[in-house]
N, C-alpha and C positions, 0 to 999 in steps of 0.2 A: 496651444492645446496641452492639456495636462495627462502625462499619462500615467498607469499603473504598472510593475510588475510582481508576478507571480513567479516560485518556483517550487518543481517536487523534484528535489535530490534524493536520492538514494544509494543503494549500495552498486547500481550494474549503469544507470544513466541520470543524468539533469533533464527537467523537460523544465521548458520557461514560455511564460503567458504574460504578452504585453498589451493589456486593454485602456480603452479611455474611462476616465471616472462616471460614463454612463452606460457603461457595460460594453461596447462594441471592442471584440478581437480583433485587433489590427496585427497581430505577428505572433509566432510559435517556433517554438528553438531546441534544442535538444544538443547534450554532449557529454561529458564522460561520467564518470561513478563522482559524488556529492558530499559520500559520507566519511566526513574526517577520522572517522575512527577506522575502515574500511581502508579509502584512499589514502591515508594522510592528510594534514589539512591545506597542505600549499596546492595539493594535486586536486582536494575537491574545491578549491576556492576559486581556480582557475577554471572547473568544469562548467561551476555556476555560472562566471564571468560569461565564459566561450556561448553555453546557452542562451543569457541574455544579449548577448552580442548577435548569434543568430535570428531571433525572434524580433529585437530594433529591429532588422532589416534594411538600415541603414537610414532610420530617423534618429534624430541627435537625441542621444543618451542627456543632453539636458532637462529634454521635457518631462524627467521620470519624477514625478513627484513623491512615488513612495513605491518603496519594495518589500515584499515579506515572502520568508525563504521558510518554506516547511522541510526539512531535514530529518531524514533517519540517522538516529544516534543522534549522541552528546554532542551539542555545536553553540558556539555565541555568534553574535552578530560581529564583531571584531575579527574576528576570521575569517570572513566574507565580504567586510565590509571596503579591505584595499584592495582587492581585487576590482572590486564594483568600481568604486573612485578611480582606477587608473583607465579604466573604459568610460569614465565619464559619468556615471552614477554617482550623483553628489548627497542624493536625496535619501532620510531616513531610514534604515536597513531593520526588519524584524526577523528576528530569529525563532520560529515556535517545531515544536513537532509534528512528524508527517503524518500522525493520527489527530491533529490537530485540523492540519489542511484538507485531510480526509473527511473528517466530518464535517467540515465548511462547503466540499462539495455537493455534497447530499442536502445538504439541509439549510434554510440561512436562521434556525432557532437559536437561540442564546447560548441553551445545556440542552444537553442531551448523553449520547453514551455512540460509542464508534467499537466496533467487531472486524478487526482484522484479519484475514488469514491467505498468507502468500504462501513467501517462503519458509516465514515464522507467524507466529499467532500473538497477539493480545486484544486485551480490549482496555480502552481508557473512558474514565470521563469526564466530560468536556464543560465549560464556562466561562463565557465573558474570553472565548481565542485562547484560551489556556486550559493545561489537562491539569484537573485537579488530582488524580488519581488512578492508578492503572492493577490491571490484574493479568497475569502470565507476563509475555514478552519475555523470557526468561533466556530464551537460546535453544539451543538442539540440545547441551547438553543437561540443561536443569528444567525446560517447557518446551515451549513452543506447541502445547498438546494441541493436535488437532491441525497444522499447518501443512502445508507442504514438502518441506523437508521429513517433517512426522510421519506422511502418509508413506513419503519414501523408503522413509526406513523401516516402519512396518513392513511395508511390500517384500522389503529387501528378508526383513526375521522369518516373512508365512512364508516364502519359496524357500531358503532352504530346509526349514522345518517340514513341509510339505513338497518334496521336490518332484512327484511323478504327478502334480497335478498339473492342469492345464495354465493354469496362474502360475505356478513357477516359471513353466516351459514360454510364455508371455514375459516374465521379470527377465530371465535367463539370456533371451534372445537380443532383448533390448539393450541389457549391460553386456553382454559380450561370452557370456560363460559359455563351459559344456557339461562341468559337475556341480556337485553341493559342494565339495574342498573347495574349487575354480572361485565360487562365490563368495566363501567364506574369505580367501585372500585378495580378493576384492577390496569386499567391503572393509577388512582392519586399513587400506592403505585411505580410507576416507576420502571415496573420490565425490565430494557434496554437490558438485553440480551434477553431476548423472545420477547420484541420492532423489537428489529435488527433483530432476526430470522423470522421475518413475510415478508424479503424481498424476500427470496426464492421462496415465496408463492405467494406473487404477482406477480414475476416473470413466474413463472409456470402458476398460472391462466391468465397472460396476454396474455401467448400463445395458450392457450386456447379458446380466443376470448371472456373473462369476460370483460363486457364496462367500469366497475369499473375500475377494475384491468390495460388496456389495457389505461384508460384516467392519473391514477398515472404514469403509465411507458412514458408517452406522456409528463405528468406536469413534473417528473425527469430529462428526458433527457432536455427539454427546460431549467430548470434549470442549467443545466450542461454545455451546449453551452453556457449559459449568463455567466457563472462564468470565460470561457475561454476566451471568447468576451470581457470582462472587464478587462482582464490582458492586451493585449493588446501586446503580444508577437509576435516575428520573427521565423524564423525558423523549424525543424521538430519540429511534435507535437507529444509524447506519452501517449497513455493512459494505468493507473494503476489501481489495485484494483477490488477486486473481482468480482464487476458491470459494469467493464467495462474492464477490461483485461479476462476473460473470456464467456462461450458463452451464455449470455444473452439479452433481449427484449430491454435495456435500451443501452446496446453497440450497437446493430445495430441501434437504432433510433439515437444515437450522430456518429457513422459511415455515417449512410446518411443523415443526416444534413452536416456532415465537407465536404462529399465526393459530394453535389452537389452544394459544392463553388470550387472546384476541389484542395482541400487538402486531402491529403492519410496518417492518422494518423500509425503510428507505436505500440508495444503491449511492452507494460513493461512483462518484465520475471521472471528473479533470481533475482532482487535486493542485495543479497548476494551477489554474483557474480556481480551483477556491484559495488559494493562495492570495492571486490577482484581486478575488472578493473581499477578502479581509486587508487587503490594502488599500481597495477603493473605497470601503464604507465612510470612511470620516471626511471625505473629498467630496462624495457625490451626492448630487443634489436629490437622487432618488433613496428613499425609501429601503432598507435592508432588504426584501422582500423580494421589490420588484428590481435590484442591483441583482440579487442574485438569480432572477429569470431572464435575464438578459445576459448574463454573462455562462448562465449555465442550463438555461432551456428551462423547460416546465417540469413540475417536481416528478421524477422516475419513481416508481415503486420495487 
């Protein structure tokens, strides 16, 4: 039997998806951070390995016929590729980007266009398993408008600018402070993972109907529409990443922006698994279509 894998590395985990070339999940794996520029690349080369090595579950790594690694940040397949080999992966190794693998989740169309927004933002767009061209992805300190770390930092500029309002005393509580000074030297020591964890919070209080909170979620998404308005792309649109593939304030304000120009964006899922999709297509005897409802359910809106 022939099988496939799939991987979405990133900057915090590896998740890996081992299907057979007719869609069925036979194993899923997970292990440490992926992205060579992040980890280093012996450190994410091994995370990948350790992944697919969980997800086998102890089927021999011969039967892997082909593997495709969707990666955050710059990576080649030669950097991944001996690690995979000394685990027994012999089989041809693809290297593409995790906005790459993202929109393979969502969607099994040709081109299209993928909206990101985690911890960072972009959007790219996509052809033929390759990104022709992207807009934002910039970073926290030149973009990222609109992402997660964004909203954080936001959060973090409207409390101490507004510090006796009830959204500060919400920021304040969560980071640790007791004054505006308190917060102020905080924030220069640049602590980016409690940065990024303020978006949940914003989130939560926007639903709440905090006018702070509720005008960042309003400044995000506008950000987020300009970012895919400036790519400039055809085709289905998916959106990815924690802020807007799941169910938050800032997905439905970019839902009803796209949706009353009458486009109906689609949801990024497994990215593993679309991964696992773009590896199985040239092996399996099904159909792009129906590979990719079997390996990834029926199409999510």
């Amino acid at each position: 039997m022939t099988l496939v894998v799939g991987v979405d590395a990133g900057g915090t985990s590896s998740r890996a998806v081992v299907a057979t070339t007719t869609g069925t999940v036979v194993g899923r794996g997970q292990a440490g951070p992926g992205n060579p520029l992040t980890a280093g690349p012996a450190r994410a080369a091994a995370s990948v390995a350790a992944a697919v090595r969980d997800a086998l579950q102890g089927r021999p790594p011969e039967q892997i016929g082909a593997a495709t690694l969707g990666i955050a940040g710059p990576a080649t397949a030669s950097q991944f590729a001996p690690a995979l080999a000394a685990l027994g992966v012999t089989a041809p190794v693809t290297v593409t980007g995790d906005v790459v693998t993202a929109f393979a989740s969502g969607t099994p169309a040709p081109h299209g266009a993928v909206l990101i927004a985690g911890t960072g933002a972009i959007a790219a767009a996509v052809r033929a398993g390759a990104v022709e061209r992207t807009s934002d992805g910039l970073g926290w300190l030149l973009g990222d408008e609109g992402s997660g770390r964004w909203l954080g930092l936001r959060a973090v500029r409207t409390a101490v600018r507004t510090w006796s309002t009830p959204f500060a005393a919400r920021v304040a509580t969560q980071v640790g402070v007791a004054t505006a000074d308190e917060m102020v030297y905080w924030a220069q020591a640049l602590p980016w993972n409690e940065i990024g964890d303020l978006a949940p919070l914003v989130c939560e209080t926007a639903r709440a109907g905090d006018p702070h909170a509720t005008a960042l979620v309003a400044e995000a998404v506008a950000h987020l529409v300009h970012t895919l308005d400036d790519l400039g792309a055809d085709g289905p649109i998916v959106l990815g990443g924690g802020l807007l593939a799941c169910d938050t304030p800032v997905r439905d304000g970019v839902l009803g922006a796209l949706r009353a120009r009458g486009l109906h964006p689609r949801t990024a899922r497994d990215p593993a698994a679309g991964a696992a999709w773009l590896a199985a297509r040239p092996l399996s005897p099904l159909t792009p279509t129906a590979l990719h409802e079997a390996l990834l359910g029926p199409r999510v809106r």
